[in-house]
N, C-alpha and C positions, 0 to 999 in steps of 0.2 A: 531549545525543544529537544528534547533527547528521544525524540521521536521513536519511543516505546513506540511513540508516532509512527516511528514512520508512517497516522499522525495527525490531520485533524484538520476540520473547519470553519471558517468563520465571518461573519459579516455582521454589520451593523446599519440598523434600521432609521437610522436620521442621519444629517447631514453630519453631527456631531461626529457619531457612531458609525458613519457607514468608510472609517478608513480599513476597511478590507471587505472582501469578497472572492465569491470561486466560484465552480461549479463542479459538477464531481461524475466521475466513474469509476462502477463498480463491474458487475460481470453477472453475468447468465440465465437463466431459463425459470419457468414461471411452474406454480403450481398455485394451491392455496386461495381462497376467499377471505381479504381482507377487512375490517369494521371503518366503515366509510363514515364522515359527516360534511355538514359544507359550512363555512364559514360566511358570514354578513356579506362580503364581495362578491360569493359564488367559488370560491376556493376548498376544492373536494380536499379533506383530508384524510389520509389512507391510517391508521393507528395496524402496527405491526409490532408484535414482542415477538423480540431475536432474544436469546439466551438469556431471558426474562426480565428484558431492559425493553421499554418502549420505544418505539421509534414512529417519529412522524413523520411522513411525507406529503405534500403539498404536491396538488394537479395543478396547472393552472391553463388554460388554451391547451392541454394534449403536452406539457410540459412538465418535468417533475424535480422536486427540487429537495434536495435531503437538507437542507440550511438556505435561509435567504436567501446565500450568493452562491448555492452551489447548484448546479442542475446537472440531474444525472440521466442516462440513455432508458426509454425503455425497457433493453434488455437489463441492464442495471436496476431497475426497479422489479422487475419478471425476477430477477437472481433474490433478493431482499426478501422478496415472498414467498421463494423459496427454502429462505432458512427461516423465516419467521415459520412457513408450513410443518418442517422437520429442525427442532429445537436442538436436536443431536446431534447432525448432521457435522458436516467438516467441510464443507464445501467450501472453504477458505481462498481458494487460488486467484485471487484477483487485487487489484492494485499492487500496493508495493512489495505485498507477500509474490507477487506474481509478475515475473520481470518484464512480461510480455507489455508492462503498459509503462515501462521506464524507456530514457531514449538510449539508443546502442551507441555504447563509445561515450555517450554522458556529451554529444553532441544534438543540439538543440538549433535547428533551423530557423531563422525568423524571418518576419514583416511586416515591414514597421507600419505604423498607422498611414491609413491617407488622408489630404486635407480637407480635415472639416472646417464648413462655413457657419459651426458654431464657435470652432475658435480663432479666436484672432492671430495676425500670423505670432507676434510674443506669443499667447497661450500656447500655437502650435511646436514652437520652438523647444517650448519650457517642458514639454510633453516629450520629444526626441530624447531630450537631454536626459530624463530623469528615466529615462528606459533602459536609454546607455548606461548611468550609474545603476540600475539595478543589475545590469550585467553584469559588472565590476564588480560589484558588492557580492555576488554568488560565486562569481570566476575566481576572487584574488585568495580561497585556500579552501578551494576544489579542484576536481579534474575537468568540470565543467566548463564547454565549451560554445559559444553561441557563434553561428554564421547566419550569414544572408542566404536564404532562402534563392535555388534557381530552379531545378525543378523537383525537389525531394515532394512525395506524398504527403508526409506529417511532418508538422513545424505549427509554429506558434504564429499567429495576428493579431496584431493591436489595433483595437477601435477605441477611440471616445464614447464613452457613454453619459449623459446628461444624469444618469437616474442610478448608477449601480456599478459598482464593480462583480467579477465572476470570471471562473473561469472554469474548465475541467479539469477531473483531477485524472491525471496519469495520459500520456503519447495515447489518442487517436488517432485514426490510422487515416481520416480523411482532413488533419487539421485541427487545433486550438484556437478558439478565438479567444483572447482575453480581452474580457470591457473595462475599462481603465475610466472612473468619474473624479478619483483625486490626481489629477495629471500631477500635480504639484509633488505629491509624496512618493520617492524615490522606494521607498522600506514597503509602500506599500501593494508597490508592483513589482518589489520585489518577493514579497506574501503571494500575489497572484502567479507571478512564474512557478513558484513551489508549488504550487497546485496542480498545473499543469503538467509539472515532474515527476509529480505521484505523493506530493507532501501532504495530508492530512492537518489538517486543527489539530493543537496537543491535547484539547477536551473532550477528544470524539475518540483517544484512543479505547482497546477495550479493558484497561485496567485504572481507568481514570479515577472509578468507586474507594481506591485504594489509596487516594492522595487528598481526594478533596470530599468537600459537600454538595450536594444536587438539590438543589430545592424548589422545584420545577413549579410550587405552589405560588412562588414571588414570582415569575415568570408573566408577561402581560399574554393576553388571550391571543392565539394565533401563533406565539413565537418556541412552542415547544421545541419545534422542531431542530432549530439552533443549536440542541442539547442531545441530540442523536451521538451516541454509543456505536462506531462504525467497526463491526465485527471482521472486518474485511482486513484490518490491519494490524500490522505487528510493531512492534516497539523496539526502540534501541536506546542505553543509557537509562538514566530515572529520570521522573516527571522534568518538567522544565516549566516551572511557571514564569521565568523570563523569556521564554520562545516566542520570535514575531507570529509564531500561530496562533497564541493563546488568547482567548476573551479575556476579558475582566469579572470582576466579581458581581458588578453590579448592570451588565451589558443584557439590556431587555428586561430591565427589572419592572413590578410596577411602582416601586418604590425605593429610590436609591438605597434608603435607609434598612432595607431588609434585602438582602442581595441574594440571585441564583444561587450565585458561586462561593464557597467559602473555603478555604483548607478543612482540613480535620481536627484543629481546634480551635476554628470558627472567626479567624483572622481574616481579614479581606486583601484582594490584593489588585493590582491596575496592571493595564497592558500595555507594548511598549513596541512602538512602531519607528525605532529611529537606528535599531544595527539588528544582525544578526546574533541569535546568542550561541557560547560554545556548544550548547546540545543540537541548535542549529544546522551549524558546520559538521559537527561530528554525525548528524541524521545524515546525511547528502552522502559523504564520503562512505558510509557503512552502506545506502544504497545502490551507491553509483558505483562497487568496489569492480574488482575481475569477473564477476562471475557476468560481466552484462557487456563484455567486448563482444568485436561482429563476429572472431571466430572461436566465441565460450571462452573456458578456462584455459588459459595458456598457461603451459609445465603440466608436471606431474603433482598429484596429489593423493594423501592415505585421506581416506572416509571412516572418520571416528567416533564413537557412539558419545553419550551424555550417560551411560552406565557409570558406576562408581571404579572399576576398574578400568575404566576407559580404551576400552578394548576396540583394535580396529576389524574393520571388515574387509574380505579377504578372499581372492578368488581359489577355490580348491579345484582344479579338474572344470569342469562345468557348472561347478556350485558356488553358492555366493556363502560365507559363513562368518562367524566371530573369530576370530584369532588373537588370543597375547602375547606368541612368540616374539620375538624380535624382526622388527618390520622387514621385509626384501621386494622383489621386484612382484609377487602376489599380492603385496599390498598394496597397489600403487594404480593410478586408474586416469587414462586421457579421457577430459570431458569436453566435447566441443558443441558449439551450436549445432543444432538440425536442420534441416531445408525452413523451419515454420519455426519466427522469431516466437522467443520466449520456451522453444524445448531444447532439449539439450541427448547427446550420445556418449553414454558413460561406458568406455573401452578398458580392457583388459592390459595394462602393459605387458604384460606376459604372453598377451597373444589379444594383439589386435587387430585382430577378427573378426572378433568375437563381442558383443556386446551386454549389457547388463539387460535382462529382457525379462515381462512376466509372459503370464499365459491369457489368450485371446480371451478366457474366459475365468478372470480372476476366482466369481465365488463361488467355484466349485474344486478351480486350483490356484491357492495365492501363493505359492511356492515363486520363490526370484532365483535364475540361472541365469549362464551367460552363453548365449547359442551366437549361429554366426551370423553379422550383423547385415539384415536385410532393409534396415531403414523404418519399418514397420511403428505402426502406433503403438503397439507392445513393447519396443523399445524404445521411446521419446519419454523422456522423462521431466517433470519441473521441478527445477530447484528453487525451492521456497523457503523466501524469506522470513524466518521466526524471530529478527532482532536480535535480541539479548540470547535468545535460545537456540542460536545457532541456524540450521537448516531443517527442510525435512523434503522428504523427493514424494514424486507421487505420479505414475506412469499416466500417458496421456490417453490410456486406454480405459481408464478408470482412476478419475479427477478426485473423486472423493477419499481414494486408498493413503495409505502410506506406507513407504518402506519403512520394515519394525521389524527389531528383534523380539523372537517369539516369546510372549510373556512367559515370567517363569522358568524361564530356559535359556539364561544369559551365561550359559557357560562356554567355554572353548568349545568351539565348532558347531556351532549352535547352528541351525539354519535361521536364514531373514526369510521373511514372508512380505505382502502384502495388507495390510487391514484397512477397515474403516477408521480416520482419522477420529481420536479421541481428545478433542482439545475440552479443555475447562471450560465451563459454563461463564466464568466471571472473570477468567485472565485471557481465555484464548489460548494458552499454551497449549504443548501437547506435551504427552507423557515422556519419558526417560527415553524409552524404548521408540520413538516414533524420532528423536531430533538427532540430530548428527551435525559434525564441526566437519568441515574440509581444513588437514594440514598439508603443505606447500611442501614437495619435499626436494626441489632440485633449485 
């Protein structure tokens, strides 16, 4: 899975088909009247076009579910209508783009299932084991770490479920339940842990249109949804169509013989629930890196743009700017968490003090300086994950901004600003000027 994913998900609707499941979280606040219908069972369907990709969502009992096996929060559904409301918009910071729903340290709490008198003690047994290998199979080339659970807030629980796998995607703060129905498959509660990590289906990334075929017309009535386009996540590596995320080509078809899925020149291909694939492992490690320990970035590091000169950023006096001199100690910046998981305090080595900070009132001044550090929302920053595209910050005072170099004006000493976040309608990226590398310099 090369988790452009960072990344996707998936379930299947028969006994066949149902070896995976999840459930999913997204992030924030509501606007927007969505085009409602109900299905034969009484199942309200929400139809939303986000950056002019449909998206289904399924009510079910005050429940919502972006995929079969995924069921996302409310708020999460309120955030979805909000970008379907405003198609422009950037309001990207959530799941894996947004570390706040990854686990810190890349330690993951558990619990293990209790005994159900559905299954026999074998079944119950065969059920422990196959947990444990999935822990193994995630742990043995990651930094990922699973403990037992004593009284951490969020951690993950395993139940048996007769009817379904699922589980959420990204660290709740009050708890994962994972419903586990194929006890038996090791891979494939290893698929549901990844959810829970923040791992996406590889078919839900947003640049999925660019690899394969969608043919939502084969698709059986009810199961659109399955095929949701998750604007929320960024990618790392190329497509991976051997990623234990990925459907098949023919998963909810109404006829095996004309399949949803196809690559791009019309070849079909099958899913594969029995290891981990290298885009797999290389997804985890690229989300789970430094930037997600308890106390942020540890060392020093320069903030480099995606410019063609690749010019770093650079404190001058009180100002933030471009500079191509030759790196020194102005270029160099202590980032550490902030009282509130998932922000960060980007310090001056030079005088740390003093922090990276906008103004209370970005859109009338988006100008970025660095004053002296009060703690304030004005200087809490998040560093967002872009995958392939490196980073992008965006103050926690205005979620939708980003720090950018001013268009136009990519010269030495250029000032950075603040903007509204310009990401593609069809990849999700953002522009040149909006993405930045962190290099490590001690």
């Amino acid at each position: 899975m090369n988790t452009k994913n960072i990344i996707n998900l998936v379930f299947l609707a028969s006994l066949l088909l149902m070896l995976i499941s999840c459930k999913a979280e997204l992030e924030t606040s509501p606007k927007q009247t969505t085009e409602e219908s109900l299905l034969e069972n009484g199942t309200k369907v929400h139809t939303l076009v986000i950056n002019e990709n449909p998206t289904y969502i399924h009510e079910i009992d005050g429940e919502y579910f972006f995929s079969d096996d995924v069921i996302i929060s409310k708020e999460q559904f309120d955030y979805l209508k909000r970008l379907a409301n405003s198609p422009a918009s950037s309001e990207r910071s959530t799941i894996p783009k947004d570390f706040m729903r990854t686990w810190v340290n890349g330690i993951i709490p558990y619990v293990l299932p209790a005994r159900s008198q559905v299954l026999n003690d074998r079944a119950y047994q065969l059920f422990l084991t196959n947990i444990d290998s999935a822990f193994k199979v995630i742990s043995s080339r990651t930094n990922i770490e699973f403990i037992e659970r004593s009284n951490q807030p969020s951690y993950i629980a395993f139940r048996y479920s007769s009817t379904s796998n699922s589980s959420p995607l990204g660290r709740q703060n009050n708890g994962n339940t994972i419903n586990v129905v194929n006890i038996d498959y090791p891979y494939i509660i290893a698929h549901e842990i990844m959810h829970s990590m923040g791992i996406h289906h590889e078919q839900c990334r947003p640049d999925r249109n660019l690899y394969m075929n969608v043919n939502l017309e084969n698709a059986q009535a009810g199961t659109l949804l399955n095929f949701n386009i998750d604007p929320t996540m960024s990618g790392f590596g190329d497509f991976d169509f051997g990623s234990v995320m990925m459907y098949q080509s023919t998963d909810f078809a109404i006829n095996p013989a004309n399949p949803v899925l196809s690559r791009l020149d019309g070849s079909i291909f099958t899913k594969q629930r029995i290891r981990l694939s290298e885009g797999d492992y290389a997804g985890i490690n690229h989300l789970y890196g430094q930037t997600n320990t308890e106390d942020g970035i540890q060392g020093l590091y320069r903030i480099q743009t995606f410019l063609p000169n690749d010019s770093n950023i650079v404190r001058s006096s009180d100002r933030i700017v471009l500079s191509g001199s030759n790196p020194n100690i102005n270029h160099q910046f202590i980032i550490r968490k902030s009282s509130e998981h998932g922000y960060f305090i980007i310090r001056s080595a030079s005088n740390s003090t003093h922090a990276l900070s906008v103004s209370n009132d970005v859109t009338t001044d988006p100008s970025v300086n660095f004053t002296r550090n009060n703690h304030g929302d004005n200087q809490k920053w998040k560093i967002l994950n872009e995958g392939n595209e490196g980073i992008s910050l965006a103050p926690k005072n205005a979620l939708t901004r980003r720090l950018e170099v001013r268009r136009n004006a990519p010269n030495n000493l250029s000032k950075l600003i603040v903007e509204n976040s310009r990401a593609n309608v069809t990849t999700g990226d953002l522009p040149l000027e909006q993405r930045f590398k962190l290099m490590r310099v001690d």
